[in-house]
N, C-alpha and C positions, 0 to 999 in steps of 0.2 A: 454639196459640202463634203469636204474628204476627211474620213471615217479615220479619229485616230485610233492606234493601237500601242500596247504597252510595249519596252523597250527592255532588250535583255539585261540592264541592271535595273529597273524596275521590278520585274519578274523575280530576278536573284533576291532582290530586299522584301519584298512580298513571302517569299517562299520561306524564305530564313526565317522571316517571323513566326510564322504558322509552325514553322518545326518545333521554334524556342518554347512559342506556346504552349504546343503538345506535348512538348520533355518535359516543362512545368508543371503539368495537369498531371502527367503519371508520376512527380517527384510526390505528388501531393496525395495519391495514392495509396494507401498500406497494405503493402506485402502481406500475405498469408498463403500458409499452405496449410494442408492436413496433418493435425497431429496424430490421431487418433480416432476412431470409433467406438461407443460402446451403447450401452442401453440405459435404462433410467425407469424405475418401476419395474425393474426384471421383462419386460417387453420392449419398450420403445424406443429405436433407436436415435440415437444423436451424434450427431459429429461435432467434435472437437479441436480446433483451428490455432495454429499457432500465430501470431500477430508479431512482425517485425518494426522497430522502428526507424528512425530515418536516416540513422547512421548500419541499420544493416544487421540489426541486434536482436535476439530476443526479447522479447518486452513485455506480453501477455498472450494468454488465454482467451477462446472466444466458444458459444455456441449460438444459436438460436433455438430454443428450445421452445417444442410445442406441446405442452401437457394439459389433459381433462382435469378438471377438480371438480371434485363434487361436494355440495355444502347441503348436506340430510339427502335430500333425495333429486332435487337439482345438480344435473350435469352442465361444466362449461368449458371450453378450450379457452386457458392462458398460453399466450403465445409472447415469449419476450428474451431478447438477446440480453445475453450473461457473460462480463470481463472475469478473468481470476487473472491475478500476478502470477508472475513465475513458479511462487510456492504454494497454490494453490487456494492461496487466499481469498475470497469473495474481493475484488475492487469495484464494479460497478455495474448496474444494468439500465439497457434501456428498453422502452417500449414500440412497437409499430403505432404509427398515429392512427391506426384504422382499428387497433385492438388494446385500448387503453386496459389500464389494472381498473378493475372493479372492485364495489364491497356489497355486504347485502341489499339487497333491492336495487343491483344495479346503479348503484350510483358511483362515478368514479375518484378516484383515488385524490387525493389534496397533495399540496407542496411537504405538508407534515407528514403526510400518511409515506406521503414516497422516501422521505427524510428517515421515517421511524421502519419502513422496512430495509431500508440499506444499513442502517444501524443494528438490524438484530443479523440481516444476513452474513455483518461482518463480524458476529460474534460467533465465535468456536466453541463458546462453553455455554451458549443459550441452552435452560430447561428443555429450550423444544428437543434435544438429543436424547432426552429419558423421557420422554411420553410417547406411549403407544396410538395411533388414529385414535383409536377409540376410547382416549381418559379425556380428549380434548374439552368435551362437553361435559356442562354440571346437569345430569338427568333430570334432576328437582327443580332446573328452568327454564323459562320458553323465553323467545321472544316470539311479537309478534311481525310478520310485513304489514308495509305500510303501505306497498302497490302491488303486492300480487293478492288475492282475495286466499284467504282461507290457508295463506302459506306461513309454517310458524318452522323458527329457529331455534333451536338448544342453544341457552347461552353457555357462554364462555365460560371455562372452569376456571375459577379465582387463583390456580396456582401457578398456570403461564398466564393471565389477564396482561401481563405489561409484556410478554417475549411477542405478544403478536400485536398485528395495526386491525384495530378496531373493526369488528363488520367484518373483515377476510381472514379469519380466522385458520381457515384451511391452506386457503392460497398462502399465507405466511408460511404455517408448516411444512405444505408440498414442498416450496422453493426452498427451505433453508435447510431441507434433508436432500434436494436436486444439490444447493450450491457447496453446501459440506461432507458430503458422501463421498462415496465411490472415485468420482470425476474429479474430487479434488485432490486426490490422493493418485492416480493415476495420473496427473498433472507432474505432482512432484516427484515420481518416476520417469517420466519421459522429460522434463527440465534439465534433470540431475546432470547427466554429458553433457548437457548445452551451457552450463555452468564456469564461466572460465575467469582469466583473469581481469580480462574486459568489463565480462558482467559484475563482475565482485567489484567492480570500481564503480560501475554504475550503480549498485546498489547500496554502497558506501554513502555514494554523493544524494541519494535518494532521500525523501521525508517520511520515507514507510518504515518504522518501526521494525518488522517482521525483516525487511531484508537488511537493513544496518547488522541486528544480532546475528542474522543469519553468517553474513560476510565477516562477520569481529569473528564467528564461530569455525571461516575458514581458511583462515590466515595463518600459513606457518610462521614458525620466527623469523625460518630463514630467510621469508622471503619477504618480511613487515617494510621492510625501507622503502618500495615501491609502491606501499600503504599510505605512509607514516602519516602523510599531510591529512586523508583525507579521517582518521583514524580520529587524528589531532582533533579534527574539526567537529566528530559528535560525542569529544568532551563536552564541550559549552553548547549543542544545536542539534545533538541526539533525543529521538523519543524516546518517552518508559523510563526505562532504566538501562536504556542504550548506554548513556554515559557512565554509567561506573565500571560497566562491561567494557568499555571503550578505554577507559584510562588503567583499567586492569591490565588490558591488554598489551600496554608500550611499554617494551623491553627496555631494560635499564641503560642501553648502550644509546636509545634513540633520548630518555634526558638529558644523559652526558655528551649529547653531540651538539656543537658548535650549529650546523643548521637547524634544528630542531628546539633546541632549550629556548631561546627567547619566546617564540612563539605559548611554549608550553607554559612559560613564568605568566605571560601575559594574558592567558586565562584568568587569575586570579580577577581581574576588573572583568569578566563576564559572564561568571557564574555564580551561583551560590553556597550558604555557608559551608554545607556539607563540604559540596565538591573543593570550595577552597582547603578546607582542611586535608582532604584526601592531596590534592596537589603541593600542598606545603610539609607531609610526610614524607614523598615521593622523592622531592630537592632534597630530603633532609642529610643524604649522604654522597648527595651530589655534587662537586665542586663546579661555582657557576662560572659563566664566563662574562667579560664585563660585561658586556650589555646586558643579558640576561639579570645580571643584579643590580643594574642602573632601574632596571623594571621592576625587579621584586622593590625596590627602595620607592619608586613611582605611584607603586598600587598598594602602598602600606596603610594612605589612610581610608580604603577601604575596607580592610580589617578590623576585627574586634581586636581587644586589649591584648587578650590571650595568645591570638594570633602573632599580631605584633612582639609579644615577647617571642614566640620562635624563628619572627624574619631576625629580630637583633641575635639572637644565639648564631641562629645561623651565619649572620654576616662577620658577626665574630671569630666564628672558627674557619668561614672560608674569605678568608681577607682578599681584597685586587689584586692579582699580580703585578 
């Protein structure tokens, strides 16, 4: 029988594939290089990774960090990768599947317990910043273990009792003095250059809080018009108190402009009282343009009374052209 063999456009389409493939596999990739170096416990060193994403951007912070805890007289190696945002923020960690988060007596971590550490880690003004190692325990209590023989724990002092997850009392501590220390402040020195107008837009468009204010916070006047939309947009779908920082922020020339004003009237139907009040002061010297007052007329009966008496003043003093 004669032996077939492949044929030079067979080959060609063969080969293309496996390239397409493999540029796909490393689209899929995430860039990192070294940010930085430092230590952690005044000995231990750690490297600090900058993470790009897929447009080519800065995007986060990365370590793997391996530190002993000790809980009374038991020593253990936590070992677990740690995200911070651009400003040093705690955003996220995970664990190696071979070295899960433990609590006393070794038992490991629940979906709440990892929930209620990510939650204090992303707190900046946790108790845990004013407590020395050594307040952590109430000296007047024991617990006792339940599988190692003869092994007993200090409990928990009643004054951080809710800043840590139950049982890891230490392990809490360590990490949240690892993830808001040193490293994170060093973070937001080495960010700071890398900070441009690309990223101020990304972080604009973002659902994190910290970088919304941060970006409202670095916006010249001069140059908001290249903003304006996305500025617009965390009036009504900013976190905190993004939004009042945000509608503070739109210079008077961005109401009175013909691109901009309808959008900003039509806030009124998606946000609430306050903020409609704040937007219906803002127009108050504003001369609309029709459409723009086709909408304030639109979203009137979403207003209280009150309200409503200063859409009609207003439409009074700035009639149609």
């Amino acid at each position: 029988m004669k032996k077939q063999t492949m044929t030079g456009p067979l080959i060609f389409i063969l080969l293309s594939g496996a390239v397409i493939c493999f540029c796909s596999f490393l689209n899929r990739q995430e860039r990192r290089e070294l940010a930085f170096e430092t230590t952690i416990k005044d000995s231990i060193p750690v490297q600090i990774d900058l993470i790009y994403d897929k447009n080519n951007l800065p995007d986060s912070y990365y370590s793997r960090i391996k530190t002993p805890v000790c809980e009374d007289t038991l020593c253990y190696l936590v070992t677990i990768d740690l995200y911070w945002d651009l400003l040093g923020n705690f955003k996220d960690y995970k664990t190696p599947r071979k070295n899960p988060l433990t609590k006393f007596d070794h038992i490991r971590f629940t979906k709440n317990d990892h929930a209620k550490l990510k939650s204090i880690l992303g707190n900046t003004e946790s108790s845990l910043r004013d407590h020395a190692v050594e307040t952590l325990l109430d000296p007047d209590r024991k617990k006792q273990s339940a599988v190692v023989v003869d092994a007993v724990s200090g409990a928990t002092n009643t004054a951080i009792k809710d800043e840590v997850v139950e049982g890891a009392l230490y392990s809490t501590y360590t990490l949240w003095h690892i993830v808001n220390g040193d490293i994170a402040k060093k973070i937001q020195e080495h960010a700071k250059p890398l900070i441009d107008g690309q990223i101020l837009k990304k972080m604009l468009a973002s659902d994190n809080a910290h970088y919304q204010y941060y970006a409202l916070n670095q916006i010249a006047d001069q140059d908001f018009d290249q903003y304006a939309a996305l500025v617009i947009r965390l009036v009504s779908e900013g976190g905190s108190y993004v939004p009042y920082f945000a509608i503070e922020k739109i210079p008077a020339r961005i109401w009175a402009s013909e691109a901009y004003q309808l959008n900003l009237v039509k806030l009124l139907g998606k946000v609430e009282f306050k903020m409609q009040n704040e937007i219906l002061n803002k127009l108050k010297d504003t001369r609309l343009t029709p459409a723009a007052t086709d909408a304030l007329v639109e979203n009137m009966p979403k207003l209280n009374e009150n309200q409503k008496q200063k859409v009609l003043s207003k439409l009074n003093a700035n009639p149609n052209p």
